[in-house]
NUPA-491357 format. One record per residue (C-alpha): x, y, z. Coordinates in steps of 0.02 Angstrom, whole numbers, padded with zeros to 5 digits, always signed. Example, Ala and Ser with C-alpha at 12.3 -4.5 7.8 and 13.67 -1.06 7.14 Angstrom:
# NUPA-491357
+00615-00225+00390
+00684-00053+00357
//
This chain:
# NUPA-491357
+03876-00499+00692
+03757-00379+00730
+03584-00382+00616
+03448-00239+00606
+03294-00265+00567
+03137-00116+00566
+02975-00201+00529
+02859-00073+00459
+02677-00037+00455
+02643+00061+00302
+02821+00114+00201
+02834+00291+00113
+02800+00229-00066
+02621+00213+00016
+02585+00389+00006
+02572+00397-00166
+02422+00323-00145
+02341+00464-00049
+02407+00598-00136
+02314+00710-00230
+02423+00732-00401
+02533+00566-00387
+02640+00621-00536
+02726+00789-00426
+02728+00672-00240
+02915+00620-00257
+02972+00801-00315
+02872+00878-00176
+02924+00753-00043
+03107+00775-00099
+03136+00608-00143
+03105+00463-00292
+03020+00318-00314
+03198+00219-00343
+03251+00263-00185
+03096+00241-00074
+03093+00053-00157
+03256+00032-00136
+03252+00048+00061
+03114-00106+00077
+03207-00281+00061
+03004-00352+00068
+02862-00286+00054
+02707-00393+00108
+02544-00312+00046
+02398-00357+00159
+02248-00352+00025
+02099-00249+00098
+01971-00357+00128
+01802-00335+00019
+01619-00327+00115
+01588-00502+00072
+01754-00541+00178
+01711-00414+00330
+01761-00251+00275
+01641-00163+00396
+01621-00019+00503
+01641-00123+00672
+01813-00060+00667
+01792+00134+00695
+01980+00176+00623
+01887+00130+00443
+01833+00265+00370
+01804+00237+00194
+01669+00124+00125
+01705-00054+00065
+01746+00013-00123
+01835+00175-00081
+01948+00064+00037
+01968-00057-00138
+02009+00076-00234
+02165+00146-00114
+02223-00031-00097
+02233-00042-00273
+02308+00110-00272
+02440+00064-00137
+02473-00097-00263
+02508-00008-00391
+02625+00137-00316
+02730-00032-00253
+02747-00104-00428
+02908-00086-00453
+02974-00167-00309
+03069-00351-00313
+03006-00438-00192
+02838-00400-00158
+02722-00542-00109
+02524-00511-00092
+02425-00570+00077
+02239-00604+00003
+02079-00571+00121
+02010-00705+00223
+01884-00745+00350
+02001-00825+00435
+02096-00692+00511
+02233-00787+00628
+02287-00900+00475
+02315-00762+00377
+02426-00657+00530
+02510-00848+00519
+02543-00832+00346
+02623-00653+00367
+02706-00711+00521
+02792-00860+00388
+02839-00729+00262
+02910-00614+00375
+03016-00763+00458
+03078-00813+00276
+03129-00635+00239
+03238-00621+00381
+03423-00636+00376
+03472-00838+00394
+03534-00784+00555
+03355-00747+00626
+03259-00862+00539
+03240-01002+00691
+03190-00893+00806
+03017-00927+00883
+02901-00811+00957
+02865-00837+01118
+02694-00836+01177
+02612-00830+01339
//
């Protein structure tokens, strides 16, 4: 049996969240909000982290400020309401736990014929 599997960084229901009039994206884009959920099995939502939990300028791809980049994330949440599955990541100082945590969620999605496969590391 042959599986695949795309792992994506940001899906196309995202854009709503950047777009200027939200109501006319899906007509403009051509599509709908059905079927842009409908081609995500799982979505795992990353929560921005607030200032208090590192949201900084250190990393020179931010450029928003620590409430602007709250504001799109709740944005992005709520343009992915409608999905089934959706599972929320919170913030935490503790970066590598929480890439552990998404690296457990993304295993568990997986079809039962990938599930027991380990990463291999160095």
């Amino acid at each position: 049996m042959r599986v695949t599997i795309a792992l994506c960084d940001r899906g196309t229901v995202d854009g709503v969240a950047y777009w200027p009039g939200p109501e006319d994206f899906w007509p403009t884009v051509g599509t709908s909000n059905d079927v842009e959920l409908g081609r995500y099995h799982t979505v795992i939502h990353l929560r921005t982290p607030s200032a208090a939990f590192g949201y900084n300028h250190a990393n020179q791809l931010r450029t928003e400020t620590a409430m602007e980049a709250a504001d799109i994330d709740r944005r992005i949440a709520d343009a992915w309401s409608g999905h089934p599955n959706r599972i929320f990541v919170d913030s935490s100082p503790d970066f590598l736990g929480k890439a552990a945590r998404v690296l457990d969620l993304i295993r568990a999605a997986l079809p039962a014929c990938c599930q027991g496969h380990e990463l291999k590391t160095k």
